[in-house]
C-alpha positions in Angstrom: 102.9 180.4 16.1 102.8 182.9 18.9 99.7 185.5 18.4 99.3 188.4 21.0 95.7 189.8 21.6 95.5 193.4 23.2 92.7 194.7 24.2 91.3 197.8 25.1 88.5 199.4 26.8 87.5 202.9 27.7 84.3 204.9 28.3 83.8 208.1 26.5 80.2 209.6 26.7 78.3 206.7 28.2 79.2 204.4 25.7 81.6 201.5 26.2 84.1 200.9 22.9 86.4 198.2 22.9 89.6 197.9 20.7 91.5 194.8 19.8 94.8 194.1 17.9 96.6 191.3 16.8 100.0 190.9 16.8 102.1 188.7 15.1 105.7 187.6 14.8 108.2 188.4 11.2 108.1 184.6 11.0 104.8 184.0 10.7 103.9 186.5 8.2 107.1 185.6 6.2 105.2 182.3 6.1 101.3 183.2 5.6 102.5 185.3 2.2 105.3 182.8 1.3 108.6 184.7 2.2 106.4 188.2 0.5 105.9 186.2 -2.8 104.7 188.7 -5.7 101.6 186.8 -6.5 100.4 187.6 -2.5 100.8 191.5 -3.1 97.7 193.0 -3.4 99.1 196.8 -4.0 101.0 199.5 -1.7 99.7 201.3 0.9 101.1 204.2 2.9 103.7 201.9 5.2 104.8 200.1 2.4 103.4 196.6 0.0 100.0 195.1 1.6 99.9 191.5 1.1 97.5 189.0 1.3 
């Protein structure tokens, strides 16, 4: 399982804010909801079905 960390920092009014994302590969989140199994869908959001 590959997973990608970006990160981010910037300065904006004296205060330092970081942001981080994750990134992962079709595969693995074919895998972590079992290939988009129904009983993983927790509703629909504006992209599309959100699963858990």
């Amino acid at each position: 399982m590959k997973i990608t960390i970006f990160t981010s920092k910037f300065e904006d009014e004296g205060e330092i804010t970081s942001i981080e994302t994750l990134k992962y590969n079709f595969g693995t989140i074919e895998i972590a909801t079992d290939n988009f199994a129904d009983s993983n869908k927790l509703g629909k959001g504006g992209f599309g079905a959100v699963y858990q």
